[in-house]
Jmol script that loads the backbone (N, CA, C; Angstrom):
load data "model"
ATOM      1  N   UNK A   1     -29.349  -8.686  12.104  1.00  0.00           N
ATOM      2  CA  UNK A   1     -28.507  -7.621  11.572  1.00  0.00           C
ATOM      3  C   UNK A   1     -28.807  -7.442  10.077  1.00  0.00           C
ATOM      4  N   UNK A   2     -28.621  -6.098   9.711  1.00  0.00           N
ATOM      5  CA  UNK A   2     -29.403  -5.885   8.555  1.00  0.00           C
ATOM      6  C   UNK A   2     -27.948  -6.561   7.612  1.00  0.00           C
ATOM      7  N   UNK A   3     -28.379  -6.926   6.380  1.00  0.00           N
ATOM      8  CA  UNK A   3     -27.272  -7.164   5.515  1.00  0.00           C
ATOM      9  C   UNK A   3     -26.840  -5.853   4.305  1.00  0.00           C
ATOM     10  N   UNK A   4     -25.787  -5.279   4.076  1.00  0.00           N
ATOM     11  CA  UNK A   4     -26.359  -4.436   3.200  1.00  0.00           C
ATOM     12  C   UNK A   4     -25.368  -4.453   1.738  1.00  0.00           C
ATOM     13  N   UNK A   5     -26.123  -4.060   0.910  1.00  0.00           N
ATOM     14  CA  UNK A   5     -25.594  -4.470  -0.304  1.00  0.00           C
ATOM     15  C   UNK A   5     -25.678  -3.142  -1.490  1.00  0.00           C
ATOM     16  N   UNK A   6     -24.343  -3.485  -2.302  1.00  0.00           N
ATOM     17  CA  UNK A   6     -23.903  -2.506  -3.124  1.00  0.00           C
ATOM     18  C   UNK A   6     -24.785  -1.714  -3.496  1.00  0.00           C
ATOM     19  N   UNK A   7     -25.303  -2.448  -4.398  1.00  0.00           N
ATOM     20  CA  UNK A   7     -26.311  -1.911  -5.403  1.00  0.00           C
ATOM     21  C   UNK A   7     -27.628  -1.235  -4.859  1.00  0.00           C
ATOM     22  N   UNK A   8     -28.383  -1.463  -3.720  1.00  0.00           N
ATOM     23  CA  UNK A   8     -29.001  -0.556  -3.088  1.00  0.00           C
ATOM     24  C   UNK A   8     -28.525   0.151  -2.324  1.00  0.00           C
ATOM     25  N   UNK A   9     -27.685   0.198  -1.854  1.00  0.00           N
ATOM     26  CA  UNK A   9     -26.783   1.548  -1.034  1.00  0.00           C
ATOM     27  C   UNK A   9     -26.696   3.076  -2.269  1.00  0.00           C
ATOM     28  N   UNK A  10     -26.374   2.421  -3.487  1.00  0.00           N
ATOM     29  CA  UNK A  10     -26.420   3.446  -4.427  1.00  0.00           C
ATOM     30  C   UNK A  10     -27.827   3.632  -5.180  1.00  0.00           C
ATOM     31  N   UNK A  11     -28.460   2.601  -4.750  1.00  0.00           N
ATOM     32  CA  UNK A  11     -29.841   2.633  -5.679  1.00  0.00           C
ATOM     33  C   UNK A  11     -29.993   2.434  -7.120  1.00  0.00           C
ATOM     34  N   UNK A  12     -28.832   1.875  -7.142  1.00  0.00           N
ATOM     35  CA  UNK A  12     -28.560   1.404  -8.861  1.00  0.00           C
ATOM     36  C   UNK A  12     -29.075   0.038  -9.208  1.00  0.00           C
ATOM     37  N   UNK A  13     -29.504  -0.545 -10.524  1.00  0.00           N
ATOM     38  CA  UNK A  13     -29.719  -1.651 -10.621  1.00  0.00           C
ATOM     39  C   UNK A  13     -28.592  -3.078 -11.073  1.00  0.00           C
ATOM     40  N   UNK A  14     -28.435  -3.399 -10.989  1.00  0.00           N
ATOM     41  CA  UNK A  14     -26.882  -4.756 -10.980  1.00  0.00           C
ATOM     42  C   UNK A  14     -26.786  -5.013 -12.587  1.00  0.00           C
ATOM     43  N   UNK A  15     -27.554  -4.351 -13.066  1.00  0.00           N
ATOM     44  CA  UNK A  15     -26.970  -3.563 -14.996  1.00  0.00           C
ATOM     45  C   UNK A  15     -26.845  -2.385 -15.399  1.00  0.00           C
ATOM     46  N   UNK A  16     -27.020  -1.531 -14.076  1.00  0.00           N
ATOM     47  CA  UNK A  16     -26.292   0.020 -14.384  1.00  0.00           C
ATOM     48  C   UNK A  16     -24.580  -0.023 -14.980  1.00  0.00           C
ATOM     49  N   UNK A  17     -24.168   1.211 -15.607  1.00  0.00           N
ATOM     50  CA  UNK A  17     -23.257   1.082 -16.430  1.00  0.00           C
ATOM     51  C   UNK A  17     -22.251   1.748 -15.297  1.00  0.00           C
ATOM     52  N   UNK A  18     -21.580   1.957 -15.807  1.00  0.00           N
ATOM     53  CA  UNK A  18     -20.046   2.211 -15.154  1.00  0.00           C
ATOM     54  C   UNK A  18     -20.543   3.865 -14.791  1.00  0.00           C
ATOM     55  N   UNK A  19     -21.177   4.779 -16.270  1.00  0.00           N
ATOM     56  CA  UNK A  19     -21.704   5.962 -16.333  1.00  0.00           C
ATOM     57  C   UNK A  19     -22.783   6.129 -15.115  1.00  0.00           C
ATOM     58  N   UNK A  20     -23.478   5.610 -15.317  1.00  0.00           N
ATOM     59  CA  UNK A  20     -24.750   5.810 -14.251  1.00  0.00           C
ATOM     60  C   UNK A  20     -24.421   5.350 -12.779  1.00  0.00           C
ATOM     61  N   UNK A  21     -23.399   4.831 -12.605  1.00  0.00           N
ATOM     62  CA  UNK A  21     -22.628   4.415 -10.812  1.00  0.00           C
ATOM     63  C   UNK A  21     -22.189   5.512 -10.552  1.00  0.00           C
ATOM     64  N   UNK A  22     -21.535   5.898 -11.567  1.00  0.00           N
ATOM     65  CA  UNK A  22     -20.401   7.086 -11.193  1.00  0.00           C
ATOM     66  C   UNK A  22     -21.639   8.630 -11.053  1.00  0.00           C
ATOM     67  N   UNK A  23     -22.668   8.690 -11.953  1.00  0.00           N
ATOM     68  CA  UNK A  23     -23.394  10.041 -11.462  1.00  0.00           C
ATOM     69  C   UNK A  23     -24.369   9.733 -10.389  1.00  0.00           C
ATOM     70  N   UNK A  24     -24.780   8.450 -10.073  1.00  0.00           N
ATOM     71  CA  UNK A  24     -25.406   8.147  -9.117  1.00  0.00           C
ATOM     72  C   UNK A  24     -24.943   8.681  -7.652  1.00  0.00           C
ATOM     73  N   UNK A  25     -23.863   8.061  -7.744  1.00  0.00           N
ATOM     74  CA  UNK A  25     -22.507   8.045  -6.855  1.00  0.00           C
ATOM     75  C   UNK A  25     -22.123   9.846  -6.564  1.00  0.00           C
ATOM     76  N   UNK A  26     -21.917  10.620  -7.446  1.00  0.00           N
ATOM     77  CA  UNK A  26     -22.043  12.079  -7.197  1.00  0.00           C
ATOM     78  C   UNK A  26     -22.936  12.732  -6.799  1.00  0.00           C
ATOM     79  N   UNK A  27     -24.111  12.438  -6.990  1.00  0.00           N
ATOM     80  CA  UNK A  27     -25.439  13.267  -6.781  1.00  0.00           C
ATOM     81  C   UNK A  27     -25.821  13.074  -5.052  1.00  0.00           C
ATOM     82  N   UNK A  28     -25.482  11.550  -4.890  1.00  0.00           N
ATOM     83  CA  UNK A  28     -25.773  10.880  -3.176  1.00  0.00           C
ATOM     84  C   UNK A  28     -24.314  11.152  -2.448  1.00  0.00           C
ATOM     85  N   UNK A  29     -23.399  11.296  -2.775  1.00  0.00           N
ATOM     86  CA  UNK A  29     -22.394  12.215  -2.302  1.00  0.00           C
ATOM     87  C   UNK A  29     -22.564  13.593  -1.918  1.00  0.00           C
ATOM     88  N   UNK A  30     -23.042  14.494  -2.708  1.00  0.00           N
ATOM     89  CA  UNK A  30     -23.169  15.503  -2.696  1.00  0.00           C
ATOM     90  C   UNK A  30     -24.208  15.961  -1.557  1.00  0.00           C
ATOM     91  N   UNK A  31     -25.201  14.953  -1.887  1.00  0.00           N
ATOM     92  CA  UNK A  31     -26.238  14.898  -1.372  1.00  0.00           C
ATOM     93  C   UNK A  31     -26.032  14.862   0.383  1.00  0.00           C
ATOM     94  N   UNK A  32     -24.771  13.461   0.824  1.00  0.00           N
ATOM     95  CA  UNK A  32     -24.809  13.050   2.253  1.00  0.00           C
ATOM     96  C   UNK A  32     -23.582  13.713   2.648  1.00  0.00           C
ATOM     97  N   UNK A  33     -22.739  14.377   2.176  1.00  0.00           N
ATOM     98  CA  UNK A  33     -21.609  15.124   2.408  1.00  0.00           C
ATOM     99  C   UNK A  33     -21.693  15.235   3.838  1.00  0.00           C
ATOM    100  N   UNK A  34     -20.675  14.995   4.787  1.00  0.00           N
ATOM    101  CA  UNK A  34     -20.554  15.637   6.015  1.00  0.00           C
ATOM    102  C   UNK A  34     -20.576  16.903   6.249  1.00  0.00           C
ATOM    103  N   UNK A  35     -19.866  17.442   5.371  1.00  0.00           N
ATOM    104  CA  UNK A  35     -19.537  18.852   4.869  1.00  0.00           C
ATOM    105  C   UNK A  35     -21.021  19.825   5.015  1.00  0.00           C
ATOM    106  N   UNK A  36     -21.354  19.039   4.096  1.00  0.00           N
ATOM    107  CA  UNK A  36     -23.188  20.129   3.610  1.00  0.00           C
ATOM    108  C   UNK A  36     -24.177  19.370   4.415  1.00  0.00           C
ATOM    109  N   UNK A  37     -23.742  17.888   5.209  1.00  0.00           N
ATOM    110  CA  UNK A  37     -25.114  17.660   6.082  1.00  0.00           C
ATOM    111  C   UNK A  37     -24.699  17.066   7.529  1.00  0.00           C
ATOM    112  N   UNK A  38     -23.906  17.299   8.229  1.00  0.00           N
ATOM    113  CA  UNK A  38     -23.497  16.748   9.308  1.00  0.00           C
ATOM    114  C   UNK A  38     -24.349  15.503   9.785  1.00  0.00           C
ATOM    115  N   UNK A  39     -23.629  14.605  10.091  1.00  0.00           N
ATOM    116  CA  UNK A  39     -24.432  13.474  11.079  1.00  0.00           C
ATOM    117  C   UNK A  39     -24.781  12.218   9.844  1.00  0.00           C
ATOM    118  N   UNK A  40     -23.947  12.291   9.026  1.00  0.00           N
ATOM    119  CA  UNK A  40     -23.885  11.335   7.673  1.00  0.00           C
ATOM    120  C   UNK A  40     -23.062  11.009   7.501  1.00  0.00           C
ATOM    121  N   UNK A  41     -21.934  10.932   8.257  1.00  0.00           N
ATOM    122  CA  UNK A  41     -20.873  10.939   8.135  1.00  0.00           C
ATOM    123  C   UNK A  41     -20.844   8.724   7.872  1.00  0.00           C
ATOM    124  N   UNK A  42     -21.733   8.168   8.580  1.00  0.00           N
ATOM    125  CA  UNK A  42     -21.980   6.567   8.137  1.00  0.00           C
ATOM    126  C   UNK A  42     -22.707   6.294   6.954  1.00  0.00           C
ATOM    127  N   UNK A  43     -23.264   6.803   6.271  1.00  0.00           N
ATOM    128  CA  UNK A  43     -24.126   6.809   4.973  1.00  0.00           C
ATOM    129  C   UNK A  43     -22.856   6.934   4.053  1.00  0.00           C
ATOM    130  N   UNK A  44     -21.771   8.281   4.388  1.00  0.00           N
ATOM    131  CA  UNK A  44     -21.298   8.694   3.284  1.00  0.00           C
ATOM    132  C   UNK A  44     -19.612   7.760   2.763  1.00  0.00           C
ATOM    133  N   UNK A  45     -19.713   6.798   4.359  1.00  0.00           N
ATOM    134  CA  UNK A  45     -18.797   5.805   3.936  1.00  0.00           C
ATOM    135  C   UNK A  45     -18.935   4.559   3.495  1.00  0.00           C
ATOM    136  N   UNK A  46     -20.700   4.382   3.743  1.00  0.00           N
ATOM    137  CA  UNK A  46     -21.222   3.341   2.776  1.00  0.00           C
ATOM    138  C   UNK A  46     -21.385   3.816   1.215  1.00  0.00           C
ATOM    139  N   UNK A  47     -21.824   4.637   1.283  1.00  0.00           N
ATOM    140  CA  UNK A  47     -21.793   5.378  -0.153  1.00  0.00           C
ATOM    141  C   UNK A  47     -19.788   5.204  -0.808  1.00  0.00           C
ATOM    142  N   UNK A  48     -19.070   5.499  -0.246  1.00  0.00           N
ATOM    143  CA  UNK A  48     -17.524   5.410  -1.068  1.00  0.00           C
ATOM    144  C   UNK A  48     -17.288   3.894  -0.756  1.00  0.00           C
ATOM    145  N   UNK A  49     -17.843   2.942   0.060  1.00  0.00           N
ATOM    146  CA  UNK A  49     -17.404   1.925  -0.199  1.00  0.00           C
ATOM    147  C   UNK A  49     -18.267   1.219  -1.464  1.00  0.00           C
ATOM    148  N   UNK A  50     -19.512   1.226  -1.406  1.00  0.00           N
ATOM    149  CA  UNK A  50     -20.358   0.599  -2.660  1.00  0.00           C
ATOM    150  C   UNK A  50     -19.715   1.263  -4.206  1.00  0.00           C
ATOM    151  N   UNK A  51     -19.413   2.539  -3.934  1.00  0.00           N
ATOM    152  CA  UNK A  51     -18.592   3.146  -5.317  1.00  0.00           C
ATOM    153  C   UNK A  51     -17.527   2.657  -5.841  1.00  0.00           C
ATOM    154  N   UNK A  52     -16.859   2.589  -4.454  1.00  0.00           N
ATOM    155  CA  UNK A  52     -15.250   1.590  -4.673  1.00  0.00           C
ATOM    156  C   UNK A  52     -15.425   0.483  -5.461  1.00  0.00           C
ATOM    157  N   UNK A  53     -16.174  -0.626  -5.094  1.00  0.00           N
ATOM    158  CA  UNK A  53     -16.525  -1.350  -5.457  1.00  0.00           C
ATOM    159  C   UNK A  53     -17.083  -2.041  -6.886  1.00  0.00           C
ATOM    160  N   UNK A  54     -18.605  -0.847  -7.255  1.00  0.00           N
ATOM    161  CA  UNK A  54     -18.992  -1.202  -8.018  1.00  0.00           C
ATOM    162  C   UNK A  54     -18.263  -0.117  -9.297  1.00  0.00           C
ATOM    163  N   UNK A  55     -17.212   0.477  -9.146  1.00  0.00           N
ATOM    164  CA  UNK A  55     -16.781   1.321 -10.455  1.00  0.00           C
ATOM    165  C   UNK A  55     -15.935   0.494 -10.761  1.00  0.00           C
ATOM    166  N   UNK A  56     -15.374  -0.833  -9.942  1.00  0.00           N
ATOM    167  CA  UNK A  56     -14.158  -1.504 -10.289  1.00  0.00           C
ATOM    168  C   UNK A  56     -14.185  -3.015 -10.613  1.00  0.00           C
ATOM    169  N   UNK A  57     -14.327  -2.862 -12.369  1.00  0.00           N
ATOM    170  CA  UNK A  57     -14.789  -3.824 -12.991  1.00  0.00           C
ATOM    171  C   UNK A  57     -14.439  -5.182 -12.130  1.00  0.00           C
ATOM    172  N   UNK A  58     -12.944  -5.145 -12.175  1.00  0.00           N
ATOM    173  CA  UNK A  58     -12.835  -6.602 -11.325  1.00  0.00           C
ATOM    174  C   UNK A  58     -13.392  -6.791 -10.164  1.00  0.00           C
ATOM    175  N   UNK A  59     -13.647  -5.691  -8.886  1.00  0.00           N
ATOM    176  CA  UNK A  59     -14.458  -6.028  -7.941  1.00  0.00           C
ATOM    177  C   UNK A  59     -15.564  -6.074  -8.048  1.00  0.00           C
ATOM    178  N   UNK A  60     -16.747  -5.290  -8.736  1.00  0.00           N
ATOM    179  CA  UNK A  60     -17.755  -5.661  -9.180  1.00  0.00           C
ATOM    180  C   UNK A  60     -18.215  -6.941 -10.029  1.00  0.00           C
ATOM    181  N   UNK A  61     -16.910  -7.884 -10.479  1.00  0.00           N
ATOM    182  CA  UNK A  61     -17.253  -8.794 -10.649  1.00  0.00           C
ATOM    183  C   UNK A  61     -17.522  -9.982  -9.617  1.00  0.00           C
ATOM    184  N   UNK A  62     -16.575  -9.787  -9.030  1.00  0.00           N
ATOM    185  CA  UNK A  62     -16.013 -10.541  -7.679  1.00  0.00           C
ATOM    186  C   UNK A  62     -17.579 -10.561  -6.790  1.00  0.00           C
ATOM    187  N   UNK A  63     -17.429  -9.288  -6.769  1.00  0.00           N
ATOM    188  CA  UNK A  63     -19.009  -8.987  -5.463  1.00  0.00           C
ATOM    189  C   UNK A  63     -20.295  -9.704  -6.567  1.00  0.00           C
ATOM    190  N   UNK A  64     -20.435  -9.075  -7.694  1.00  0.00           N
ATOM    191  CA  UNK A  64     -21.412 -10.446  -8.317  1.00  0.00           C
ATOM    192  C   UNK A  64     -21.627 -11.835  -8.150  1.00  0.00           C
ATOM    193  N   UNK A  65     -20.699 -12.482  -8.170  1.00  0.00           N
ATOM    194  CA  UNK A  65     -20.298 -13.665  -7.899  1.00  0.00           C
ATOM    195  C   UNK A  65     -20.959 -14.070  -6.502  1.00  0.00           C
ATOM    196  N   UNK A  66     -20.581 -13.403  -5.595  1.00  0.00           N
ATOM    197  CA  UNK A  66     -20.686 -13.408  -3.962  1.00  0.00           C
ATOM    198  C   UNK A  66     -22.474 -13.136  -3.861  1.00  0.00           C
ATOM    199  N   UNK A  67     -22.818 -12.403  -4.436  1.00  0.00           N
ATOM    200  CA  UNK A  67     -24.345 -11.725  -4.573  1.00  0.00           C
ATOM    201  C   UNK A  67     -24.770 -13.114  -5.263  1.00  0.00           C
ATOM    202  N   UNK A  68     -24.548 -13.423  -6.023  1.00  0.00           N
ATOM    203  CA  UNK A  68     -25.149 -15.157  -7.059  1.00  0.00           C
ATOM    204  C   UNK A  68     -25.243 -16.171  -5.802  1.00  0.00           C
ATOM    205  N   UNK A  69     -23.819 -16.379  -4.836  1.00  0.00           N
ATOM    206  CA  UNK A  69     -23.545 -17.381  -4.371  1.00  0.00           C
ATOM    207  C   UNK A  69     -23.871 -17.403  -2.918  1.00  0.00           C
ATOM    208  N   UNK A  70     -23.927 -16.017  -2.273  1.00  0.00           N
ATOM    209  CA  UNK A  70     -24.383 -16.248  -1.002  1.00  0.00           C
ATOM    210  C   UNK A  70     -25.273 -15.002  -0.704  1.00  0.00           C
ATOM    211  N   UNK A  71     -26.493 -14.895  -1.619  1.00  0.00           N
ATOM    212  CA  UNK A  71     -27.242 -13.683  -1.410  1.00  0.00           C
ATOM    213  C   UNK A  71     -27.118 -12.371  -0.518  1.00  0.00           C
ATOM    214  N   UNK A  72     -28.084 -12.530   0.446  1.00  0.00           N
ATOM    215  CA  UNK A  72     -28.028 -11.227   1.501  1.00  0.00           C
ATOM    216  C   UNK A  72     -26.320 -11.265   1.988  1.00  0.00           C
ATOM    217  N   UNK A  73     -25.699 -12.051   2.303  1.00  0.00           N
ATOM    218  CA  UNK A  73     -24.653 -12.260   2.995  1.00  0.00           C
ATOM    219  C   UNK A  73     -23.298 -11.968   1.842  1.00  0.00           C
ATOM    220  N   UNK A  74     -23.669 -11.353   0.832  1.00  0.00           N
ATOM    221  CA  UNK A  74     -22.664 -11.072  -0.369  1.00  0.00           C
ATOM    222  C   UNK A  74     -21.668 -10.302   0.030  1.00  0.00           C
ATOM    223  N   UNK A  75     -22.028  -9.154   0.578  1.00  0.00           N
ATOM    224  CA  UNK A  75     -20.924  -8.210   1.369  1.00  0.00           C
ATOM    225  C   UNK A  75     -19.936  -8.820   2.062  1.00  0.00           C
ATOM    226  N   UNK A  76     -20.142  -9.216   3.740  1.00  0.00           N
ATOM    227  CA  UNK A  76     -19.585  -9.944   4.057  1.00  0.00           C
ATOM    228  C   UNK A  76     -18.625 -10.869   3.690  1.00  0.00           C
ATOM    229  N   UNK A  77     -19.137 -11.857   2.581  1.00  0.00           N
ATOM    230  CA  UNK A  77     -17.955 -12.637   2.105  1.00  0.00           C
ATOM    231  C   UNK A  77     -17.019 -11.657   1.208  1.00  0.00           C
ATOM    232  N   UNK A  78     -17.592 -10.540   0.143  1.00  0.00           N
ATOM    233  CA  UNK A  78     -16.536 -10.020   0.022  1.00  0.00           C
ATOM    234  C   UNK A  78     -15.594  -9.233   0.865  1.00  0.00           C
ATOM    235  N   UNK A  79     -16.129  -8.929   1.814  1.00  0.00           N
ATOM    236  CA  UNK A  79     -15.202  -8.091   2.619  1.00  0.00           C
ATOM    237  C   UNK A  79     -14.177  -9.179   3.263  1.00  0.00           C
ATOM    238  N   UNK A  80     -14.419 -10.257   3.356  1.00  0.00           N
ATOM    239  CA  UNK A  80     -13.630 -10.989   3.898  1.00  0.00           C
ATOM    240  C   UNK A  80     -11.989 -11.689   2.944  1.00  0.00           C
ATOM    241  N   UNK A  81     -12.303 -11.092   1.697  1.00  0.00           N
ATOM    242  CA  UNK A  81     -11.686 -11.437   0.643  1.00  0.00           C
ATOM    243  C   UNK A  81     -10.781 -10.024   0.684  1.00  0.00           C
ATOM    244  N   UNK A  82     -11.022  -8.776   1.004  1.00  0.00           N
ATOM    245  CA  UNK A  82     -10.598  -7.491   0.372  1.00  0.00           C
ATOM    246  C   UNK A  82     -10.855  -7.182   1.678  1.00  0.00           C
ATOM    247  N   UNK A  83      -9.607  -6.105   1.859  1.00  0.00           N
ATOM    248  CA  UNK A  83      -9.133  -5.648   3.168  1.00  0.00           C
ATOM    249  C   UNK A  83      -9.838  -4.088   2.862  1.00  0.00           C
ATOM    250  N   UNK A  84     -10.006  -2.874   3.900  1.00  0.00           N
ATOM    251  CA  UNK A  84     -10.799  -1.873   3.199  1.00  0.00           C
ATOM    252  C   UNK A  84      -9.981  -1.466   2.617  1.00  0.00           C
ATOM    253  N   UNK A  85      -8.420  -1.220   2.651  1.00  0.00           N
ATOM    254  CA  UNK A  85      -7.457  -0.459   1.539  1.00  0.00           C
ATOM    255  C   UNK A  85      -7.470  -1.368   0.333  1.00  0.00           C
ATOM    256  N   UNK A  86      -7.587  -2.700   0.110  1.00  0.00           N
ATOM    257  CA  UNK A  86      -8.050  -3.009  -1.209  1.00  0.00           C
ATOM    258  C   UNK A  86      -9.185  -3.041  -1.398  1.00  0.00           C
ATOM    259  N   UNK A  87     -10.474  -2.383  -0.928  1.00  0.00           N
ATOM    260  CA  UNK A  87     -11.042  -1.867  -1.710  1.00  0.00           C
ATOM    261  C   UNK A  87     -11.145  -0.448  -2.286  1.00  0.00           C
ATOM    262  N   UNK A  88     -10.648  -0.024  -1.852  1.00  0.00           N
ATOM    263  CA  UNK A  88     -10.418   1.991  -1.885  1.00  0.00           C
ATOM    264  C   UNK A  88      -9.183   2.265  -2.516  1.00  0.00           C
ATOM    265  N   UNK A  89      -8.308   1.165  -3.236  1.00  0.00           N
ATOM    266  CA  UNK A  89      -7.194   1.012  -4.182  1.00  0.00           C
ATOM    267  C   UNK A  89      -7.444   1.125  -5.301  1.00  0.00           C
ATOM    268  N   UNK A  90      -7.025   1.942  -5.847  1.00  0.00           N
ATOM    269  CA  UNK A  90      -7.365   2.350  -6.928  1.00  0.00           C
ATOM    270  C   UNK A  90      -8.985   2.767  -7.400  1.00  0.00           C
ATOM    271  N   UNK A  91      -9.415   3.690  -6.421  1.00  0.00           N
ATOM    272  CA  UNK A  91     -10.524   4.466  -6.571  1.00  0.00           C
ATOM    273  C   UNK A  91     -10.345   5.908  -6.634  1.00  0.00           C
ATOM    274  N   UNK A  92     -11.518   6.164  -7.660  1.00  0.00           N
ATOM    275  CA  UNK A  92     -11.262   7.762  -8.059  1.00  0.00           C
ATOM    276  C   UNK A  92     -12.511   8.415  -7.064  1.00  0.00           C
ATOM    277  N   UNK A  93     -12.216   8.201  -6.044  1.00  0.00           N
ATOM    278  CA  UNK A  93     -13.324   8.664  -4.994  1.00  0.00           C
ATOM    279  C   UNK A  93     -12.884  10.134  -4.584  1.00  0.00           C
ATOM    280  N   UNK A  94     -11.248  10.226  -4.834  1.00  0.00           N
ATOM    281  CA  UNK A  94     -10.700  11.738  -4.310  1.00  0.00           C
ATOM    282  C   UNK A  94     -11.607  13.003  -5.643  1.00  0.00           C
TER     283      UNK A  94
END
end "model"
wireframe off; spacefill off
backbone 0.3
color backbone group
């Protein structure tokens, strides 16, 4: 099973800034929209979950940590920590 992880889901590098997540994050939105591309509709909820994530300093720290400590398998342990409404808490994804 593939493992998949933040920072290439957005194609960002794990020292992109808060700025460059967030236009990254718009452009591949825009881009996989259900709306403007039907049949993306799984891309475009990996895309708001990696956003969730990495715009939110404390979870992006958290998922660092997890990425240091249990490589490919980083997701996973965070998801096991954060339910999906805490991760999509307090996201400016609307």
């Amino acid at each position: 099973m593939e493992q998949k992880d933040y920072y290439k889901i957005l194609g960002v590098s794990e020292n992109a800034s808060f700025e460059d997540i967030k236009k990254t994050y718009r452009k591949l939105a825009f881009q996989y929209h259900p709306d403007k591309n039907p049949g993306n509709e799984e891309m475009m909820k990996e895309l708001n979950e990696a956003y969730a994530v990495l715009s939110d300093e404390k979870k992006r720290k958290e998922y660092d940590f997890y990425r240091n400590s249990y490589g490919f398998n980083a997701r996973d342990r965070f998801r096991q920590t954060y339910s999906e409404q805490d991760i999509f808490r307090g996201s400016d994804i609307n």
